[in-house]
N, C-alpha and C positions, 0 to 999 in steps of 0.2 A: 788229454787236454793240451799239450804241448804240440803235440803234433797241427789240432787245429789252428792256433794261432800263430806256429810256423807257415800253414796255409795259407792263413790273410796275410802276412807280411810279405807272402810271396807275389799275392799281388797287388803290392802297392803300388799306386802309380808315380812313384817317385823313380820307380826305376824305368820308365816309359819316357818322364817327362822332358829326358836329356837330348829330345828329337829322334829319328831317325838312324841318324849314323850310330848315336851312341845302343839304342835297341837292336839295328841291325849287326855292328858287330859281338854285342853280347848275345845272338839271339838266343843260342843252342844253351851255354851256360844258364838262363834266365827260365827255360823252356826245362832242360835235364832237374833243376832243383825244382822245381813246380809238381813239375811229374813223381819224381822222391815222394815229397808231402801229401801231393793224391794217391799214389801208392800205399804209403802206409797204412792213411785212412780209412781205402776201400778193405783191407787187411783186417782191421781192426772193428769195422761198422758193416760194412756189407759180406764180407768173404763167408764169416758164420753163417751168415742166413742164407747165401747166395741160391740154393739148393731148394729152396721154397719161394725165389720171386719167377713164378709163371706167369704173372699177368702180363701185358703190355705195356699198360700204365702204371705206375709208381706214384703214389702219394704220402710224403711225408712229413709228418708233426713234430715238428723235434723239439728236443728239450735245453736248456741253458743254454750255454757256449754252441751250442750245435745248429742255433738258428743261425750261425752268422757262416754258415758252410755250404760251401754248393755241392750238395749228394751229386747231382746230375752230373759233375765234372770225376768225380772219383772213377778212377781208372785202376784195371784187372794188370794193366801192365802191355795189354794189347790193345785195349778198346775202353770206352769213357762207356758209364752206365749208362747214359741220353743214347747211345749208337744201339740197345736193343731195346729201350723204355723208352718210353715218353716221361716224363716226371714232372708233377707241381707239388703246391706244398701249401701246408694251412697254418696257423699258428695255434690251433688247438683244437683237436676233435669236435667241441660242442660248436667252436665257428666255422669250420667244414660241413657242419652239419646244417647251419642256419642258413650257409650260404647255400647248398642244394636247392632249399625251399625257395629260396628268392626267386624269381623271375625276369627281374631286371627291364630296366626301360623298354617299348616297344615302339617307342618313336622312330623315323626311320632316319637323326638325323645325327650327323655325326660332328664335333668339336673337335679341333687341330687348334693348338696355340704353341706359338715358339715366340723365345727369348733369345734370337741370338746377341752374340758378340765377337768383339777382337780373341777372345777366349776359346770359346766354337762356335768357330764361322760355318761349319758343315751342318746347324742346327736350321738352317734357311735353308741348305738343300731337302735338309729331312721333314719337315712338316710339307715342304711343295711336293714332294713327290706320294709323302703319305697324303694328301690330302687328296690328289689323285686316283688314291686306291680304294676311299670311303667312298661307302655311300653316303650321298646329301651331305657334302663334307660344308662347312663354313671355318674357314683359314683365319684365324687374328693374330700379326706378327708384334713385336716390340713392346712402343708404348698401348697399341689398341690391346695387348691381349691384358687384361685386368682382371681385379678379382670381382669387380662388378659382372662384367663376362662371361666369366664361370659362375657365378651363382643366377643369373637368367638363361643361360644358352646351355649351362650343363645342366641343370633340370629336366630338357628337356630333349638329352640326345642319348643312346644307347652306346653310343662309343665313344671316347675321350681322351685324346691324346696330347700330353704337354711335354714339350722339349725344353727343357730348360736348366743352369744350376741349383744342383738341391744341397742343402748344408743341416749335416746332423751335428747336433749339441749334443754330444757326450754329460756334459756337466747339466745339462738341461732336457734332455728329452722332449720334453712340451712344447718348445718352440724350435726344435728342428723342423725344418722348411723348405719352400722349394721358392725363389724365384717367379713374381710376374710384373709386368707390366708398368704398376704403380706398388710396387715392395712386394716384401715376404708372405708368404701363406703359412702357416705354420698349425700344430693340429689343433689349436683352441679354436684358431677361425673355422677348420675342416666340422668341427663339433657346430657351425651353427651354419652351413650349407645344404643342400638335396642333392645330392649325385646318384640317385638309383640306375646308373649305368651298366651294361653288360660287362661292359670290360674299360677300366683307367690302365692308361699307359703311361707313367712319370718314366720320360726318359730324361734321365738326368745323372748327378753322380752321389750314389751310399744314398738313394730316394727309399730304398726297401730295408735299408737299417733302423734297430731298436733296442732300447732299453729292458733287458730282462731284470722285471724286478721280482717280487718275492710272488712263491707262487706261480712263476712263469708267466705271470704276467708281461704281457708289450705293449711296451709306450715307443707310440712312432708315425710316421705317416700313415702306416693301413691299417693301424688303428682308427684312427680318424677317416679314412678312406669309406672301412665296412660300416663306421655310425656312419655315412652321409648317404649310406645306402649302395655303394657298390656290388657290385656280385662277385667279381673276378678282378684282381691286377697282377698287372707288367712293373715291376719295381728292380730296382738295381744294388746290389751288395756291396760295392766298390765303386772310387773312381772313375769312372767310363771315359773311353778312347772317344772322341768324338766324333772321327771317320768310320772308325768301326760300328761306333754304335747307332749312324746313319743306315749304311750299308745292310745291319741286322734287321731295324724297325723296319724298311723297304722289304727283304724278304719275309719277316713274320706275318706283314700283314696281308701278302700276295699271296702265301700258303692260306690264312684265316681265311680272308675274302671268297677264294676257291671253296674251301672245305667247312667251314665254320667250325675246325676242330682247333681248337686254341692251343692244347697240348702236343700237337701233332706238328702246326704250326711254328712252337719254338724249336721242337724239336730240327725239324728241319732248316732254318735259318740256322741254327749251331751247326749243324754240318756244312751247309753252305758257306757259311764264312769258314770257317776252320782250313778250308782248302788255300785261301790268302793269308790267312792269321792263325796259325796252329798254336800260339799259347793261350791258356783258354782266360788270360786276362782280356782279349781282347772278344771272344765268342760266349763267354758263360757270366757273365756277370748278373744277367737279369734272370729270375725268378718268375713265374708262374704261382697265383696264389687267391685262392678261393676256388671257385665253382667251375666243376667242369661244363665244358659245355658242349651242346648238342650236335650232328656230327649232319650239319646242313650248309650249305651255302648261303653267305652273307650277302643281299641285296637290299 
């Protein structure tokens, strides 16, 4: 248990936030302790079994403390688990299960909304450029992108991508939220939406954090995501770099568009970035989470 949440402290972004100078000349110290804490873990969670993952793809359900972990970044000491897997993750068998069956939107149109600010100013590069990469994209920046917005234009698009700040209440779970337009979204409003999209992408910071309560149960944004109908989301554990995490949503969704393999997808934007940003605060933060999907070309 210590080990994990030596993990998330490792990547807190407090230790990013001092600019530049101060990451770059800490980089290796900041990068070596990182590496430790996924060392251990892959030791402790994966090394047992390692001998029995033949598949490609990796799918995992994890329990308590364990949801707030990125498998995909655990390293052998040589290579991160994502370098021979692909890997997403459900928050519980029966909803992995449920999400198979979905189908998800067949519309062919796609929703892009960004929030930027003085904060992340990179989030106006990244919706222009992803919005280039959808099909039938329709772009709403600032004040236009609203939750009125989302509840008539995300109805009625299969892919959905919002850029924006996301703020998890600890003390509150219920109204953790993301950022739009004219205020917060938070998951009561999400409980009375239709987003039967193929894939929600909340790029934002701690959008894929939640509340484990009794039972293992999660109160959190994809909770609220799978009621409004989702099939599959793109959510974040951490923090997020705002440059980095432009940089990633552009390759994830050049991979997807090509292949329509979303797991294949992340996988590959993690290595892509990783060749500028080797700590994987700045490549693994987002998560993969529901239905896999089909191994086609998105038009």
């Amino acid at each position: 248990m210590s080990s994990i949440f030596c993990t998330c402290s490792a990547f807190n972004s407090q230790n990013f936030a001092w600019g530049g100078a101060y990451a770059h000349r800490f980089a290796q110290p900041l990068l070596s302790a990182t590496l430790g804490h996924l060392e251990a873990l892959y030791a402790e969670l994966i090394a047992p079994i390692r001998e029995q993952l033949h598949a490609k793809r990796l799918i995992f359900v994890p329990h308590g403390a364990l949801h707030f972990l990125p498998f995909h970044a655990l390293r052998d000491g040589h290579s991160y688990l994502c370098d021979s897997h692909t890997v997403s993750y459900a928050p519980s068998a029966t909803v992995f299960a449920l999400c198979q069956e979905k189908t998800g939107s067949e519309m062919p149109n796609s929703l892009v909304m960004g929030i930027p600010d003085e904060r992340a100013p990179h989030i106006l590069n990244e919706v222009q450029s992803v919005a280039t990469l959808l099909p039938h994209p329709e772009l709403f920046l600032g004040a236009q992108a609203t939750s009125d917005i989302l509840r008539k234009r995300g109805s009625a698009s299969s892919l959905l991508h919002i850029a924006t700040h996301g703020s998890y209440r600890q003390d509150n779970p219920m109204f953790s939220g993301i950022r739009l337009g004219d205020g917060y979204l938070n998951l009561y409003d999400l409980y009375q939406i239709r987003l039967p999209a193929k894939l929600v992408t909340l790029s934002g910071c701690a959008t894929g954090m939640n509340f484990v309560s009794a039972g293992d149960e999660l109160l959190g944004l994809q909770r609220g995501l799978f009621c409004a109908g989702a099939t599959s989301l793109l959510l974040s554990l951490w923090d997020v770099h705002d440059e980095s995490t432009s940089a990633l949503m552009r390759e994830f969704y050049k991979h997807y568009i090509q292949t329509g393999d979303m797991p294949g997808a992340v996988q590959s934007a993690m290595k892509e970035l990783r060749q500028q940003h080797p700590h994987p605060y700045f490549w693994a933060p987002f998560v993969l989470i529901g239905k896999l999907s089909e191994n086609k070309a998105v038009s």
